[in-house]
Structures are given as structure tokens and as C-alpha cells.
C-alpha positions in Angstrom: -4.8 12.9 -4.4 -6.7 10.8 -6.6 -7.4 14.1 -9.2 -3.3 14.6 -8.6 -2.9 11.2 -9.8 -5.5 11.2 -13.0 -3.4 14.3 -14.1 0.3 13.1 -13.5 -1.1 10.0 -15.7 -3.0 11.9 -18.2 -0.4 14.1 -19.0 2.3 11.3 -18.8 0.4 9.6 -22.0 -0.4 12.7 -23.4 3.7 13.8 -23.6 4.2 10.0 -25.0 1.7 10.4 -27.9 2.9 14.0 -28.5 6.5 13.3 -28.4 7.1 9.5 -28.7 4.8 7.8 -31.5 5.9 10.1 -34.0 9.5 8.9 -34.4 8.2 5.2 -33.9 5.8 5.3 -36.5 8.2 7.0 -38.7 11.1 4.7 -38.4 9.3 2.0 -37.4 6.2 2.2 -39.4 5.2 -1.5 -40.3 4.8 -1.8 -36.1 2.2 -2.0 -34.0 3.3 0.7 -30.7 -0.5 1.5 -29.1 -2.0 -1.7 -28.8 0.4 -3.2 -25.8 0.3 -0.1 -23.8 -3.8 0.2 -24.3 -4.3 -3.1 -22.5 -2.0 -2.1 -19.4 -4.1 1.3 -19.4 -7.0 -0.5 -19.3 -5.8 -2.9 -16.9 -4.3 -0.5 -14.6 -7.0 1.6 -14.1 -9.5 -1.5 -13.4 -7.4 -2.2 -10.8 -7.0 1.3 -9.1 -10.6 1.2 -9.5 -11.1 -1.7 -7.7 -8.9 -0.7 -5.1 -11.1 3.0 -4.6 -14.5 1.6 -4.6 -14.2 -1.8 -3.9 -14.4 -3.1 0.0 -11.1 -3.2 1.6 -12.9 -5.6 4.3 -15.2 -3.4 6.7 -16.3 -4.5 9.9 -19.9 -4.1 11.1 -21.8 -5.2 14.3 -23.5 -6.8 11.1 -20.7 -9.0 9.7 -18.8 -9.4 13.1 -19.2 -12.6 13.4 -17.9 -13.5 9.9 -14.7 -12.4 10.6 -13.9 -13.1 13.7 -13.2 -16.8 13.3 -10.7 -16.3 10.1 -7.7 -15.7 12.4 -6.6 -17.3 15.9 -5.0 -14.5 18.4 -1.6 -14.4 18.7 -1.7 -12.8 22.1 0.8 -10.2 21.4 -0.3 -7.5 18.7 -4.5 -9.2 18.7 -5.3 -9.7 22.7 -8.7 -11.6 23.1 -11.9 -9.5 23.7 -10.4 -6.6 22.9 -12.7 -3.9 21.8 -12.2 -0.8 19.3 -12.7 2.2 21.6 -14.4 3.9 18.5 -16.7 1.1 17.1 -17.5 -0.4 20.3 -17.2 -4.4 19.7 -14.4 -6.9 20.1 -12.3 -6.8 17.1 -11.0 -9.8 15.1 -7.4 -10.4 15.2 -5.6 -8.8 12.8 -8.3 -6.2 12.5 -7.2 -1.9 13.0 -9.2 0.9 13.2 -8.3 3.1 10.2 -8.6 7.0 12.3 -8.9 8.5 8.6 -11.8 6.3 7.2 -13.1 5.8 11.2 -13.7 2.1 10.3 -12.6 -1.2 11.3 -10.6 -3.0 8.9 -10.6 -6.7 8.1 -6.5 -7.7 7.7 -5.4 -4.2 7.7 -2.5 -2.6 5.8 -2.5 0.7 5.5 -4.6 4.0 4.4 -3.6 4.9 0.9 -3.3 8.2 0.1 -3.3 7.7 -3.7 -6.7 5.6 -3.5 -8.0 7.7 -0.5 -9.3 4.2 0.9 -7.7 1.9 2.8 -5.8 -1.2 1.9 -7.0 -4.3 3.3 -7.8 -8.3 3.7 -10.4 -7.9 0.6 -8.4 -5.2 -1.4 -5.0 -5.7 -1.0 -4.7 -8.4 -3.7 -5.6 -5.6 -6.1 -3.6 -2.7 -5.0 -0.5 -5.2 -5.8 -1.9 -5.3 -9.6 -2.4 -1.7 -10.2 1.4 -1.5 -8.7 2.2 -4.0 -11.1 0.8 -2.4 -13.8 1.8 0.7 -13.0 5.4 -0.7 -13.0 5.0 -2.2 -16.2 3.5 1.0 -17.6 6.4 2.9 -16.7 8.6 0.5 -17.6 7.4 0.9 -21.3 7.4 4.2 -21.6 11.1 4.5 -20.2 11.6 1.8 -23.0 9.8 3.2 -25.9 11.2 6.8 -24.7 14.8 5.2 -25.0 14.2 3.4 -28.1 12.5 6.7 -29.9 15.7 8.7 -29.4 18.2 5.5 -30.3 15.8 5.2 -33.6 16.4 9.4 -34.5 19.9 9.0 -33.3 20.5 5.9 -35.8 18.6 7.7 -38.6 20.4 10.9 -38.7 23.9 9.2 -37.8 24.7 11.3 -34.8 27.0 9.2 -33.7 29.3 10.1 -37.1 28.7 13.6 -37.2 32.1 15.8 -36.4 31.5 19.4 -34.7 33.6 22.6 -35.2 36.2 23.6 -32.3 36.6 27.2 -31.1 39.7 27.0 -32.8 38.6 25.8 -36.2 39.1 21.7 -36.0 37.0 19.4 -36.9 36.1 16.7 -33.8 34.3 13.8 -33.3 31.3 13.7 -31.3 31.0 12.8 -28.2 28.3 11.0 -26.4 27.4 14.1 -24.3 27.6 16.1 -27.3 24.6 13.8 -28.4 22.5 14.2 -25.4 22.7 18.1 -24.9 21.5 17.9 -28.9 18.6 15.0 -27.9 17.6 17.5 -25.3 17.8 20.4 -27.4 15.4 18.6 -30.1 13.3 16.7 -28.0 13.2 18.7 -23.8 10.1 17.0 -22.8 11.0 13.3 -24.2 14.2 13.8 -22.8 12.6 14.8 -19.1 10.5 12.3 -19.6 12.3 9.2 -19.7 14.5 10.7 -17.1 11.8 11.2 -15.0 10.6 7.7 -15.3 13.6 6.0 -14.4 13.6 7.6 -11.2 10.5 6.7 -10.5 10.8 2.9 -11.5 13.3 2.9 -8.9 11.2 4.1 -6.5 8.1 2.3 -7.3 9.7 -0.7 -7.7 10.6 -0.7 -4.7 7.8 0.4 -3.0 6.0 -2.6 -5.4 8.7 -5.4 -4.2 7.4 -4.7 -0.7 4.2 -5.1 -1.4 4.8 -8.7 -3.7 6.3 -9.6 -0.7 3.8 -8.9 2.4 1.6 -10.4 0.4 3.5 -14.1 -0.2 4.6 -14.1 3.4 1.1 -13.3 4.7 1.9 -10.1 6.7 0.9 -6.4 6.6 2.4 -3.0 7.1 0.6 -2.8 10.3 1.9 -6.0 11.8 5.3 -4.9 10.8 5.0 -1.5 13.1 3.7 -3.7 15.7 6.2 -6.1 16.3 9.0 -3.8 16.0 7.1 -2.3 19.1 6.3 -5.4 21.0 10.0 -6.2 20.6 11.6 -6.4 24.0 14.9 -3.8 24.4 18.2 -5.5 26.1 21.6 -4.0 25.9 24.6 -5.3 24.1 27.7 -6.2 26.5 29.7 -5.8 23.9 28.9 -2.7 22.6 30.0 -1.4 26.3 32.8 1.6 26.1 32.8 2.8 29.1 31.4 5.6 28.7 27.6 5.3 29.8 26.2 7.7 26.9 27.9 5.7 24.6 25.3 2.7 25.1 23.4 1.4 22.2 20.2 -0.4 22.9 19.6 -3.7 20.8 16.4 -5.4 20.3 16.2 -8.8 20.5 13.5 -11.0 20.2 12.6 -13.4 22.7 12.3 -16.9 21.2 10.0 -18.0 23.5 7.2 -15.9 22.3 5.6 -16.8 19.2 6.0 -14.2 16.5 2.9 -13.0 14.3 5.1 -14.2 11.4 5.2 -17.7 12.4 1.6 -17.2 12.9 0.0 -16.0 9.9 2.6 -16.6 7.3 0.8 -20.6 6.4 -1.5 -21.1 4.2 -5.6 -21.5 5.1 
């Protein structure tokens, strides 16, 4: 995954110098266009570096005892002296054994499939950059993409050209008329920057979530678990009748202290 990844970013840059720095440095020519994006590169891939090789927070019988004391037990998702079944010692709370990595896992997120490591208490402050990088890497590209063909379009006055009917008249064109001709001048620009608004959707998303489990002190793991731990009750007013028809509704009980309430303070 992380060869699959080198490529998709390679040839990502490659199709920008190829197709994109061309028509800025010929309509824009008095402009620096490489030096912003060289930075994020470099940026990006210390980050993604630290998150593969760094330590996500591993847990030895040798460095037990340094982490055991950084979080209380909530009693709930971390039970006192429970042990791993695989590394044989009491684990700290908020500690998981990652089955992938078969390690224990100081403030455990997730595996990553991307880094093939796991995201943890020492690492996870990282993987958040090299999101945010990588968002801000596609975000320039979709921008420069955009601006390259609104630069050709603007230069050849597209926008003003007429076109010939079947039936001899002359007619404005349209903006789709534009586009089919972008994309027959310029197919991988055009796929491009289509591409990569798709995926700032998605990784944007995929980056809010992570912004934000980081500022409220919780992890992807904790999530999962307390949706478990939830107790199950049944909403009266949901009743039909019709004893099939019976939704379940989780509730939490507020008696019980949440892992949220927990955690989410500063140390």
C-alpha cells in the first residue's frame, strides 16, 4: 500500500508538470508556480515518514511501567489489571493490541493501511499533518488545474467564439461546448482536476475527523467501544403494534461516566 501510494503521488505530480506548468508559465510567465507546492511535498512526505517509521507508542514489559500511570481507568472500555491475552501483562488504559502489528499500542487509533503502521498516542499528531498536507496538496493542484484551463480559455477567447449548426447558423458557444473542447485539448488535465475534487471531498472528510479526535482527546477505538458498551432500551413511542416493527434505541445511562468526559481535559 505504501508502493500504491508513492505511485498514485508520483504520477499525480508527474501529470501536473506535464500538463499544468506549461500554460502557467506561458500566460503567467513573470510567476513563481513550483516553489509553494515544493515545500508541501517536502513537508508532506516528512510527515508520512514520520508516521511509517516513527513509534506510534509500543508497549514493552520494558517501558510498562512508563505508561501505565498516564491515564486513570475509566472502568468501562480499560478494566483494572486487565491483561493482553497475546503480550501477557496488564495493559494501560487506553492501550489495544493491534492483531496486524501483534503489539500493544500506547493511546491507540487505528492500523493504517496507507502507512502499514499503526496510529497511535506518539504518532497520531503526525498522521494529522501529512492529512493536512495532503489536503492542501490537493487543494492546489485542483486550483492551479482550474486556473490553467481558465488562463487558455481567457487567451484564446473561447468564450466568444461562435460554432457552425447542422443547418448552417452561426451560434454562440456554450459553456459545455467549452468543456467537451477543454477535454478534447487537454484529457488528462481535465481528469485530473476532476479527479481531485472528488477526492478533496473525501479526504477532507476523512481529515475533519481526524482534527477533531485529536482536539477532543479521543480515538477511533474509543469510539467503537462505547457505541458497544452503550446499554440497548426500547422506545415506547416507537411502539406500532406490531412486535417486528420495534426499533431498538441506545441510550446512554447518565450515571456512568463516559470515556469522553474522561479523557477529553487537558494533562
Amino acid at each position: 500500500m505504501k508502493v500504491l501510494f508513492g505511485v498514485l503521488v508520483l504520477a499525480g505530480n508527474i501529470l501536473c508538470i506535464m500538463d499544468m506548468l506549461p500554460l502557467l508559465y506561458k500566460y503567467l510567465p513573470d510567476q513563481n508556480h513550483t516553489l509553494i507546492p515544493i515545500i508541501n511535498a517536502f513537508a508532506s512526505l516528512y510527515f508520512f515518514h514520520k508516521c511509517c517509521n516513527g513509534d506510534p507508542g509500543e508497549i514493552t514489559p520494558l517501558n510498562l511501567e512508563k505508561y501505565q500511570p498516564i491515564y486513570p481507568y475509566d472502568e468501562r472500555m480499560y478494566i483494572p489489571n486487565a491483561k493482553c491475552r497475546t503480550c501477557k501483562f496488564v495493559k494501560p488504559a487506553r492501550s489495544k493490541h493491534c492483531s496486524i502489528c501483534n503489539r500493544c499500542v500506547h493511546r491507540f487509533d487505528h492500523h493504517c493501511l496507507w502507512t502499514n503502521t499503526d496510529v497511535g498516542g506518539l504518532n497520531h499528531g503526525y498522521f494529522v499533518l501529512f492529512l493536512l498536507t495532503m489536503m492542501f496538496k490537493c487543494i492546489w493542484g485542483f486550483y492551479v488545474g482550474v486556473k490553467s484551463l481558465v488562463l487558455y480559455t481567457q487567451y484564446h477567447r473561447l468564450l466568444e467564439t461562435k460554432v457552425m449548426t447542422s443547418n448552417g447558423e452561426m451560434k454562440q458557444v456554450t459553456y459545455s461546448i467549452v468543456l467537451q473542447h477543454l477535454f478534447m485539448q487537454f484529457p488528462r488535465l481535465v481528469f485530473i482536476v476532476t479527479s481531485l475534487f472528488f477526492l478533496i471531498i473525501l479526504l477532507g472528510i476523512f481529515t475533519i475527523y481526524h482534527v477533531n479526535v485529536v482536539l477532543t482527546n479521543r480515538t477511533t477505538n474509543e469510539r467503537y467501544k462505547a457505541a458497544e458498551l452503550e446499554p440497548i432500551e426500547i422506545d415506547s413511542n416507537r411502539l406500532s403494534g406490531n412486535k417486528s416493527k420495534l426499533q431498538p434505541v441506545r441510550k446512554l445511562n447518565k450515571n456512568i461516566k463516559t470515556t469522553e468526559n474522561l479523557y477529553n481535559k487537558k494533562e
